[in-house]
LOLO-976611 format. One line per 2 residues: number of its first residue (from 1); their letters; for each residue z, y, x of C-alpha. Coordinates in pm, 1 decimal. Each point is the difference from the previous one (the first is absolute). Layout:
BEGIN
NUM = a = Z:Y:X ~ ... .
// end
This chain:
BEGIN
1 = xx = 617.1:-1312.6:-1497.3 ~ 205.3:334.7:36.9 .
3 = xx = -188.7:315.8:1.1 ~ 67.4:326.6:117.1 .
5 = xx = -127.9:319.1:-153.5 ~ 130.8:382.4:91.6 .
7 = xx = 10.9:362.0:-85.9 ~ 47.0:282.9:220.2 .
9 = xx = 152.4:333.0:-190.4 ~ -7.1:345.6:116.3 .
11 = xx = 414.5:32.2:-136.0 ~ 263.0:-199.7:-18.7 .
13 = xx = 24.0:88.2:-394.9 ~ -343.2:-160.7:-69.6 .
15 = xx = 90.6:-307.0:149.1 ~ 321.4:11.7:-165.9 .
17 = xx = -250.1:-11.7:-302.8 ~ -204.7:-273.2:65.3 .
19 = xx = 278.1:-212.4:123.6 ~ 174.5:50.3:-336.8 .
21 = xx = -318.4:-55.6:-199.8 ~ -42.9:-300.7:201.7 .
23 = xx = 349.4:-141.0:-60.8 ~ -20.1:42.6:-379.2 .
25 = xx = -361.2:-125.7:21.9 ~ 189.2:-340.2:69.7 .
27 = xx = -0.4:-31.3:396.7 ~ 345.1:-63.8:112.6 .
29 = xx = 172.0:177.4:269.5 ~ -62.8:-253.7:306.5 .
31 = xx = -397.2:21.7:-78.7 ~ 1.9:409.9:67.1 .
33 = xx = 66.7:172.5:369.6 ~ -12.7:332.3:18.2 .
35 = xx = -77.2:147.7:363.0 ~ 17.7:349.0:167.2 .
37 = xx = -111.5:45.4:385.0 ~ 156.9:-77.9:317.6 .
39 = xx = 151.2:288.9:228.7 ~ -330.9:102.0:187.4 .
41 = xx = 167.0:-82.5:362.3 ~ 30.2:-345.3:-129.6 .
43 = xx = -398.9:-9.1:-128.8 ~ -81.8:133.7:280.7 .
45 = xx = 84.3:-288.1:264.2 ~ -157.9:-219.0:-224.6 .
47 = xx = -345.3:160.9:80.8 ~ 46.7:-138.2:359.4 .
49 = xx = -276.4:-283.1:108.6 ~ 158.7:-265.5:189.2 .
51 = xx = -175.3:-159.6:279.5 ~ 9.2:-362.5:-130.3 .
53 = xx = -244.1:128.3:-295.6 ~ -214.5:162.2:219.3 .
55 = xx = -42.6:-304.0:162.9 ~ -31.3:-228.7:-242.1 .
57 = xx = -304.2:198.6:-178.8 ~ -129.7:36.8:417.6 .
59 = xx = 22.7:-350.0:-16.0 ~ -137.0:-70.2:-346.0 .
61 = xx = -281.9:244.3:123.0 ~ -120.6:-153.6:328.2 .
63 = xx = -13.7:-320.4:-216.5 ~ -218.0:80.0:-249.6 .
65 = xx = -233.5:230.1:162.2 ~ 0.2:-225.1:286.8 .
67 = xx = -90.7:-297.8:-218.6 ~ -316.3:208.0:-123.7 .
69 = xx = -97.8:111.2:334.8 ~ -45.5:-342.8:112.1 .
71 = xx = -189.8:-58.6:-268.1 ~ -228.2:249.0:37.8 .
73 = xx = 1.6:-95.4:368.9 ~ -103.9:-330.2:-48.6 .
75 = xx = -252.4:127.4:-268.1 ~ -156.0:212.6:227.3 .
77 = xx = 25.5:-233.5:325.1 ~ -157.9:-310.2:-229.3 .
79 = xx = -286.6:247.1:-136.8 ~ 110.3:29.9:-348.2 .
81 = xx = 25.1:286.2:-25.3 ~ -250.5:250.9:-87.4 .
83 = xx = -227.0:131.1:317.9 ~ 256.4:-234.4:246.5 .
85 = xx = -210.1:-255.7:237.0 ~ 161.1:-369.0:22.7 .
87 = xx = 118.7:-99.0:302.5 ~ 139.3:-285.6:205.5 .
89 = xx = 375.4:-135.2:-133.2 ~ 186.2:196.5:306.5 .
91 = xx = -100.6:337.9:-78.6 ~ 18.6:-90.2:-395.3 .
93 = xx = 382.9:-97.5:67.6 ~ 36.6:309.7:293.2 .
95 = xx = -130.1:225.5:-363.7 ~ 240.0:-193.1:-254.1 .
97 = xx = 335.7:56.6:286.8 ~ -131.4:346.6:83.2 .
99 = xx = 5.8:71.0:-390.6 ~ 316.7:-126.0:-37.4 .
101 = xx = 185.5:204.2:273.7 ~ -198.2:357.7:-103.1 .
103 = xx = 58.1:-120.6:-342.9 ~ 415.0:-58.2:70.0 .
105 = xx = 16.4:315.5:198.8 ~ -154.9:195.0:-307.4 .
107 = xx = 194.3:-163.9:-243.2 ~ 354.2:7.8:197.6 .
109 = xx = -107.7:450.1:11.9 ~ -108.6:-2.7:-350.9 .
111 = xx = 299.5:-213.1:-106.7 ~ 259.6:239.7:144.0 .
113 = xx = -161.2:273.9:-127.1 ~ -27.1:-131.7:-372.9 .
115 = xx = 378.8:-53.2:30.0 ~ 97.1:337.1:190.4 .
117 = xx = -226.0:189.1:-324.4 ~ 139.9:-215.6:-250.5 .
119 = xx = 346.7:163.4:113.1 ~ -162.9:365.8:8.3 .
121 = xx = -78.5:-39.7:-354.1 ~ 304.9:-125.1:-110.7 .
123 = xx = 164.0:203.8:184.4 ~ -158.0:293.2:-228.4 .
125 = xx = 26.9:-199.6:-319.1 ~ 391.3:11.2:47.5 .
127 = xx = 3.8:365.6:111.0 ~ -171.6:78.9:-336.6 .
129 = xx = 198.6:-214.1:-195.2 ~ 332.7:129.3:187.2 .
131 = xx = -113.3:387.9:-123.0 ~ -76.1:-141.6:-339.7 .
133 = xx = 335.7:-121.0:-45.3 ~ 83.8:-122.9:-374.6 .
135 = xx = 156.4:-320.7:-121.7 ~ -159.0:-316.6:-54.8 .
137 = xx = 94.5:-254.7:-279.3 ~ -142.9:-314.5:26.0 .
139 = xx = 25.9:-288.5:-236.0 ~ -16.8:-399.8:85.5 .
141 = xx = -191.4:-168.1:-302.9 ~ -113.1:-389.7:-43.5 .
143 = xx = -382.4:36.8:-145.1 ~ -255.7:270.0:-74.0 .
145 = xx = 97.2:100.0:-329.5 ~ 342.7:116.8:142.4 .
147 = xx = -223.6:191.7:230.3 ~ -155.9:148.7:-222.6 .
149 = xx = 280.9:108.5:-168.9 ~ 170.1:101.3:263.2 .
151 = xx = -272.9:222.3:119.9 ~ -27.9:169.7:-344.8 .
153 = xx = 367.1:112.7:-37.0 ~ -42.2:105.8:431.9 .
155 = xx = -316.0:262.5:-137.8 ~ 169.9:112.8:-293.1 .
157 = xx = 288.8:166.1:201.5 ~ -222.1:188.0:245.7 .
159 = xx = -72.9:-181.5:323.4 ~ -141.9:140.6:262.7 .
161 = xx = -133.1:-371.8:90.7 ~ 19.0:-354.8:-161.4 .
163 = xx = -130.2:-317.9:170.7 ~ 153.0:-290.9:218.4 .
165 = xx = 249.6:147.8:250.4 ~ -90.0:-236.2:292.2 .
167 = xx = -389.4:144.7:-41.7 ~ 98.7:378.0:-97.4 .
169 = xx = 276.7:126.4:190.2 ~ 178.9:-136.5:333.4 .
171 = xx = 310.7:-172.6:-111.3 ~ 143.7:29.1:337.7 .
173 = xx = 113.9:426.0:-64.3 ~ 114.4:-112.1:-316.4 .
175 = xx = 396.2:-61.0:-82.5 ~ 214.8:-112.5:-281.8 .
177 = xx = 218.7:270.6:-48.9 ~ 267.8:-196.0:-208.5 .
179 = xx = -16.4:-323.8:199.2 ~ 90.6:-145.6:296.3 .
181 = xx = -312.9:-193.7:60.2 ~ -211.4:264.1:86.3 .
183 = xx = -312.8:-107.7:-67.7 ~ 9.7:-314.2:-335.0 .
185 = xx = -374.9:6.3:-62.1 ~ -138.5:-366.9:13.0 .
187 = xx = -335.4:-72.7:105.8 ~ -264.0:-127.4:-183.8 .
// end
């Protein structure tokens, strides 16, 4: 299984560095990428939340939350719970359907919200990483010791970050600047 670990520079000439260190370190040319950022106007549509994944988390929302208020309804309409009386099966099922629809109606809010703040933040993320700048290398490596090496020669030529590009930066304002495939970074 194929691995993915990265570098972000602060110059060109230190990444120049480590991609020379990593070459004669024994990692062959189609293992190493070296990225620099997108134009911002092209970053900056890809901040845009599309409706479809606002409603799918609304959706995913309402489900779940609407799942646990009818529990709780039921709970509470069956005496269950805590300081709730028991009562006859028609108000226990009017609890467990009224917990489901407050429950759905919380969830589909909360859901949307979640979604529209996930977007916010990374939103900001890629504004920081935009006035950062730099060049990242990143290297594709088969098991942990490669890792491991990998991450060793990345530190010794100044980084400003190492780690897993997929978990450290947003891969999506990154571009190759030497290939047509703007983006060859398999994932894990």
């Amino acid at each position: 299984m194929k691995n993915v670990i990265g570098g972000s520079f602060e110059t060109q000439e230190d990444a120049n560095r480590a991609y020379e260190a990593l070459q004669h370190s024994g990692f062959a040319d189609e293992q190493i990428h070296m990225f620099v950022h997108k134009p911002r106007n092209k970053t900056i549509r890809s901040m845009d939340v599309q409706a479809q994944d606002i409603a799918k988390n609304a959706i995913v929302g309402g489900l779940i939350v609407s799942l646990i208020g009818g529990l709780i309804g039921f709970l509470a309409g069956a005496g269950i719970l805590p300081g709730t009386i028991p009562h006859d099966p028609p108000l226990v099922f009017a609890y467990a359907v009224g917990g489901l629809v407050v429950g759905g109606l919380i969830g589909v809010i909360l859901g949307a919200a979640s979604r529209l703040l996930r977007s916010q933040e990374k939103a900001e993320v890629m504004t920081r990483q935009i006035e950062k700048r730099g060049v990242l290398v990143t290297v594709d490596v088969d098991d942990s010791q490669g890792q491991k090496r990998v991450q060793r020669i990345l530190e010794e030529h100044g980084p400003m970050e190492v780690g897993n590009p997929h978990e450290k930066w947003d891969m999506d304002v990154w571009v190759s600047p030497n290939e047509n495939n703007p983006n060859p970074i398999k994932t894990t």
